[in-house]
N, C-alpha and C positions, 0 to 999 in steps of 0.2 A: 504494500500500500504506500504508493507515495504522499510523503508528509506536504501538510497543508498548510504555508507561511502566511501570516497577520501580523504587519506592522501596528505600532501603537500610534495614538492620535501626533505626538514629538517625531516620530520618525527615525528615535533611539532603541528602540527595543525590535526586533523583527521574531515573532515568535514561532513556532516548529512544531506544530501537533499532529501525531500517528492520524488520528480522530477525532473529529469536530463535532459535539451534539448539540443541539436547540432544544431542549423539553422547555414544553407547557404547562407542567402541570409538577406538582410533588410527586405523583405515580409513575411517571416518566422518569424520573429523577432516581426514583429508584429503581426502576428497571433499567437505567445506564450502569450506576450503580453495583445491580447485580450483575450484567454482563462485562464488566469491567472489575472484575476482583480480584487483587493482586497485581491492578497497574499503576503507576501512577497518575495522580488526578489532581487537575488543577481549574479553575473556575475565571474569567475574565465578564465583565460589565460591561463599559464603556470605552473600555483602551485610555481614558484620559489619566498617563501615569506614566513616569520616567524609568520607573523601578524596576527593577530584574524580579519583585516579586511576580510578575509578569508571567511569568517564562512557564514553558510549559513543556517534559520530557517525553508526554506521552500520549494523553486523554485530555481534551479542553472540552468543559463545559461554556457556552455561550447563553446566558439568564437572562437575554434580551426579551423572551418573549414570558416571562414572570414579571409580570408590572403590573397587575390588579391593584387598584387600592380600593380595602373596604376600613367605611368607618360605624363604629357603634359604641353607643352609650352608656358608660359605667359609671354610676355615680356624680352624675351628672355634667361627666367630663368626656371629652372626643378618644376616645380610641384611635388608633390609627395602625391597619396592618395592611404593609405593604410587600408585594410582590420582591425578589432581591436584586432582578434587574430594571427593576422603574425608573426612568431617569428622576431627577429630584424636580426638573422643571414639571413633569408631569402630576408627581408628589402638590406640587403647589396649584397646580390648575385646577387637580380633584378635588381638593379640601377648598376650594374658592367654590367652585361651582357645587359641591355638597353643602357647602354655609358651616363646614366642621372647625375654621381658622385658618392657622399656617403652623408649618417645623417650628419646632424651639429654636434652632440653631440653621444660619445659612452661610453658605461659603460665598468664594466671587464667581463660582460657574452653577450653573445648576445641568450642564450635560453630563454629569456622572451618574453611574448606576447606583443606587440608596447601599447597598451592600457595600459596592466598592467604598463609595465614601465612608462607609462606618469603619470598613476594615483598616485602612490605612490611617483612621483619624482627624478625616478631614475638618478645615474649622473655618471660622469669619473670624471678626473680629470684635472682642466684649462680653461673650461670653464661653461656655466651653464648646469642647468641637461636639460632632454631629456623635461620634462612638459615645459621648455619657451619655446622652439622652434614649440611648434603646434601653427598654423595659424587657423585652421579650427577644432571643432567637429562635427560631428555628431552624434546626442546621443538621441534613443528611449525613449521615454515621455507617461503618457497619460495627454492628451489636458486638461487645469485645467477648462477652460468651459464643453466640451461634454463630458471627460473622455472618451474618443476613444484614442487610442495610434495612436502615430505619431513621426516622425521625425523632431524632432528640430535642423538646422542647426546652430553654433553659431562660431562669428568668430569673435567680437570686444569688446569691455569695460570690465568691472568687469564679466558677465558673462565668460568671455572668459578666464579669469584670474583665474575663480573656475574651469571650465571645466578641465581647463590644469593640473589640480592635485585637483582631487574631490573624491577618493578614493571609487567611485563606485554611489557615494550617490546622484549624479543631472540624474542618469537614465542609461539605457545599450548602453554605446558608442559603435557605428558600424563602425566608420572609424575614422582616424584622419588624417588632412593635412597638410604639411608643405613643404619649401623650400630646396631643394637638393643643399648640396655644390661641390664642382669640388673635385674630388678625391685629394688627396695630400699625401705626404710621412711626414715619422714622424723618426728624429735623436733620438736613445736612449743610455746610458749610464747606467752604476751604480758605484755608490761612496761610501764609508765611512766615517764616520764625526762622532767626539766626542758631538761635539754643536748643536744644533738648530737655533742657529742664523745662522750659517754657511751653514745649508742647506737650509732655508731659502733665505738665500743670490741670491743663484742660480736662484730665481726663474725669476730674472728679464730678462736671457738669456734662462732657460727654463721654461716657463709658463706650461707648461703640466706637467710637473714633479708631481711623488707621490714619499710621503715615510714611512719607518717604520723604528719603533723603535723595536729594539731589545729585549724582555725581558731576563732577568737574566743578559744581558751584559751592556742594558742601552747606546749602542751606536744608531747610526741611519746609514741607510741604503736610500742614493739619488736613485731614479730610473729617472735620469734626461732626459725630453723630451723636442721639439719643432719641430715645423713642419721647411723642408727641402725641397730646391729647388735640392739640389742632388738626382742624380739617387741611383736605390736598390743597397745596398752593393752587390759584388761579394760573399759574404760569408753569406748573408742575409736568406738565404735557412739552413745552416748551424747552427745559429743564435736560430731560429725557432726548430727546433732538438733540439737543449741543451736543450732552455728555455722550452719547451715541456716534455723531459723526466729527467731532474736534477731537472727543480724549481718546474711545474705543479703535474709533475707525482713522481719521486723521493723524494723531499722534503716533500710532503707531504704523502707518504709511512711512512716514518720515523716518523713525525705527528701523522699520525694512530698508531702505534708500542706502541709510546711513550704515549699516552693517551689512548689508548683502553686494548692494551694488557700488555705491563708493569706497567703504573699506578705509577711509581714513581718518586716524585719532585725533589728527588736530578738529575735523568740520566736529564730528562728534563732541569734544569738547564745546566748540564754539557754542554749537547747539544748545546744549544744557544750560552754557551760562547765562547765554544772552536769548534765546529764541522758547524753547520749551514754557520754561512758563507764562507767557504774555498767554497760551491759548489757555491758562485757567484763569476762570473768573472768582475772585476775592468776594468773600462776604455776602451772596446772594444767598440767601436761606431761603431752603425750600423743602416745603413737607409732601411725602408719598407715601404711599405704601412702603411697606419694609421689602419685598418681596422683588420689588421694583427699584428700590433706593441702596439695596446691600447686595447689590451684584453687579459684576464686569462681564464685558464680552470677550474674554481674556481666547477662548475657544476660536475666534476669525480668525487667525494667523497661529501658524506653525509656530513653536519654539520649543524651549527646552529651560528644566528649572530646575535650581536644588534650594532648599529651604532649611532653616537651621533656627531650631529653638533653645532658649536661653533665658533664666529665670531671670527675675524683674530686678536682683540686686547689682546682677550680671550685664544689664544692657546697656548699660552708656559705657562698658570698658569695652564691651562686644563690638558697637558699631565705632569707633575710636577707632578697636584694632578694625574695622572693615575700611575706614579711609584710608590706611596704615599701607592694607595689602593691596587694593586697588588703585594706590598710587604706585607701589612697588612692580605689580605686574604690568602697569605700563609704560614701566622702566627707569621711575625714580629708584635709583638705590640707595639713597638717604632717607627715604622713606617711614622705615621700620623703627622703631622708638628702641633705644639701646637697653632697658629692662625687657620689651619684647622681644629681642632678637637672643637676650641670656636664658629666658624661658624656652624660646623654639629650640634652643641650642641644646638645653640641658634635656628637652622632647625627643633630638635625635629630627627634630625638623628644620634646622637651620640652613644644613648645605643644602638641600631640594629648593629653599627657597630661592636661594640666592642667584642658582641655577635659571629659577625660571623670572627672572626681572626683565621684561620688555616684552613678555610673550602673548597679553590678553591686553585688549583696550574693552573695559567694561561698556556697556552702550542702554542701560536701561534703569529707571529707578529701582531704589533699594527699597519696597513695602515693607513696613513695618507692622504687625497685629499684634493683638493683645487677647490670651484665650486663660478662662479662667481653668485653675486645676480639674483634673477629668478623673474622674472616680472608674477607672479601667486600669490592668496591668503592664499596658506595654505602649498605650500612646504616647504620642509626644508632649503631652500635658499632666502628664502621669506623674504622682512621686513627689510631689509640691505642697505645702500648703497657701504658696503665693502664687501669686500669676507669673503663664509663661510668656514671651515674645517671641515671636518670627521674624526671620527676616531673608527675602525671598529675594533670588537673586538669578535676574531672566535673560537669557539670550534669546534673541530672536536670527542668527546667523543659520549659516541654511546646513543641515545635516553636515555634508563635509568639509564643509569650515568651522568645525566645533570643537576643533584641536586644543586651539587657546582654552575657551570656555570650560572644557575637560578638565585642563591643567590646574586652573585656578578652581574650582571647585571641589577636585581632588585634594589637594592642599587646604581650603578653607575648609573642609572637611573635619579632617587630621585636626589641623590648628584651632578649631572652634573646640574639638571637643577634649584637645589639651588644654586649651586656657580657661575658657569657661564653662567646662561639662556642656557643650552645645552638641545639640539631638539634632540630625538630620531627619527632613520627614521621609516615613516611610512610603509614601505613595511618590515619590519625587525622584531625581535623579540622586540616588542613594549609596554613597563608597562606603558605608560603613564598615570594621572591621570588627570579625567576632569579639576581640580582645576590647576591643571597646566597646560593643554593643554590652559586654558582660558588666562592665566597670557604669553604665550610663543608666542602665534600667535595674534596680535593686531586686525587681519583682520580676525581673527573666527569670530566673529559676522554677517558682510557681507556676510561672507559665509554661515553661518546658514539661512539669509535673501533669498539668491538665491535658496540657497537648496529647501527652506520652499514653495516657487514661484511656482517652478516646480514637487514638490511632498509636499505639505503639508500634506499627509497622512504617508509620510516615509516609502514609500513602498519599496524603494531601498537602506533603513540601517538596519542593523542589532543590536545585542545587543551593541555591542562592539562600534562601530557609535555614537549609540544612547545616550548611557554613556560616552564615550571622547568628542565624537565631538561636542553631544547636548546636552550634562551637563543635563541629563534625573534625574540624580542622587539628581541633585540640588534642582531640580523644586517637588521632590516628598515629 
């Protein structure tokens, strides 16, 4: 049987599966299931993901066509069970048009599958990711007595905790559950600010709030939110047009221009300093929907991302060091602050750097979020009792010219999670190494334990799993 290749939405991952199924249904699922015992099996969503959790050796299930959403009333609150590959945009259409609310929790894309996003931890900004908020899995097994495949419903303790961001590996999740909130509107703004303390400042009036810093200008950019008991702005339609065709669509034309086809650090710089921001408009507040006001069209243009979280005590050393190294890899060698360069040194990461000074000219803002601790074992919000940050760091360069891009994220990689314990996300362009996957997440072992319960055979990890997550590497 020739194997059937599926690149990812990045055009980083090109995947490899014996056999491809489509079930409809849970019944389906387990008659794959049983005609498949003893191979390995791996599940994909939407493809929107950087990650080699991706990959697949043998068996790919495809959950595109599991998107039901049923809502029902318990106690006088919305239920909500949704199918594992429903994209989240459809998640919010049903619960609008059912009169059930919206998600607790929104990212800036809503084309991912509800599964994938819970698996890998996906989040917004303000509060925690989408993984805390599931109450209920339901996730295809075989039975560790008779090895017949069945349906393990799971919906309290530590289990429940891995379920919620298990990156595929406790079996094929077919639904997940959780509570619908009442629709609400959401005030936005954007500001300018030389400091970081100063945009931090804000957050105690807007908790939703995300930001970026600027490259080559080195200012930051408030995108200040919170939720509004005002009705939609009059001009909220209007609102939605700009930020649709100047920030989404515009802004990032010029993005593509600048990295793909001119290819040069100096315009790129110029860019940022002097041109990028005139197309944001300051200070217009406007109220919408949340649903409508807490997403990007990040999805229209190809690229490619790694994302690295860092607790809140951590952030201003964090993005410090991010000016630090993105002035070095575009070939400042003075760059590097001489306490950070005795730290990398003493990491065993100083010569790689030094090696690569001139190699990447960064080309896109550094977003900043804010996600509160996540009541799961292995998210990236995991393990805290204070809030985490992100901070996401985007190429838009075209597949094979992502040499640079490689290089420095490989490295900010290493160096985030030596200097300030920084979590790459798992759903994202992910180097992580087992040795430090083991050092980052306290509650990987637990999780290896639950994993081990419900497939001690590991039929549901792949390489990539099996080396990060289960330190395969160590034991050999």
């Amino acid at each position: 049987m020739a194997p059937r290749t599926i690149p990812n939405f990045g055009h980083s991952i090109v995947i490899s599966a014996n056999e491809v199924f489509t079930p409809r249904s849970e019944a389906e699922v387990l008659e794959i299931l049983g005609r498949c015992g003893g191979r390995k099996i791996r599940v994909i969503g939407r493809l929107h993901s950087w990650s080699e959790t991706l990959l697949t050796e043998d068996v790919l299930l495809d959950m595109r066509q599991m998107n039901d959403v049923r809502v029902e009333k318990r106690d006088g609150r919305n239920w909500v069970t949704v199918g594992a590959g429903c994209q989240i945009k459809r998640v919010l259409s049903e619960l609008e048009r059912l009169g059930a609310g919206t998600t607790p929790s929104l990212g800036l894309i809503t084309e991912q599958a509800i599964a994938g996003a819970m698996a890998t931890g996906t989040h917004g900004s303000g509060k925690h990711s989408l993984s805390h908020y599931a109450d209920e899995m339901r996730i295809a097994v075989y039975d560790p007595v008779t090895g017949q495949p069945t349906i393990r419903t799971i919906c309290s303790g530590d289990e429940l905790r891995a379920a919620r961001c298990s990156l595929g590996a406790m079996g094929v999740v077919v639904s997940v559950g959780f509570w619908a909130r009442p629709e609400y509107q959401v005030e936005e703004y954007f500001e300018r600010y030389n400091r970081l303390d100063d945009v931090l400042a804000r957050e105690t009036e807007f908790p939703l709030q995300q930001f970026y810093l600027i490259p080559w200008l080195w200012q930051f950019f408030g995108q200040h939110r919170r939720e509004s008991k005002k009705p939609r702005s009059a001009l909220a339609t209007v609102y939605r047009w700009y930020f649709y065709l100047v920030i989404d669509v515009g802004l990032h034309l010029c993005l593509l221009l600048l990295s793909r086809v001119l290819k040069s650090s100096a315009l790129i710089k110029f860019f940022f300093r002097h041109i990028a921001t005139k197309a944001v408009i300051r200070r217009w507040h406007v109220v919408d929907r949340s649903q409508d006001m807490l997403i990007m069209e990040h999805e229209l243009f190809r690229h490619i991302e790694i994302e690295i979280f860092v607790t809140q005590d951590k952030l201003s050393d964090a993005l410090s060091f991010t000016v630090e190294v993105l002035k070095h890899f575009d070939g400042d060698h003075s760059a590097i602050a001489p306490e950070t360069r005795q730290r990398l040194q003493t990491g065993g990461l100083l010569a790689d750097l030094d090696q690569l000074c001139g190699v990447y000219t960064h080309h896109y803002m550094i977003c900043v979020r804010r996600i509160l601790p996540d009541d799961t074992l292995i998210s990236m919000a995991s393990g805290s009792e204070t809030p985490w940050y992100s901070l996401s760091f985007v190429s838009c360069a075209r597949p094979q010219d992502r040499r640079g891009f490689f290089l420095f994220a490989n490295h900010l990689c290493s160096a985030m999670a030596l200097l300030f314990d920084g979590r790459p996300h798992w759903g994202k362009y992910c180097p992580l190494s087992d040795e430090e996957a083991a050092r980052l997440y306290p509650q990987l072992p637990r999780f290896r334990e639950l994993c081990d319960e419900v497939d001690s055979a590991g039929r549901f990890r792949n390489r990539w799993l099996n080396d990060v997550m289960f330190g395969s590497r160590r034991r050999m």
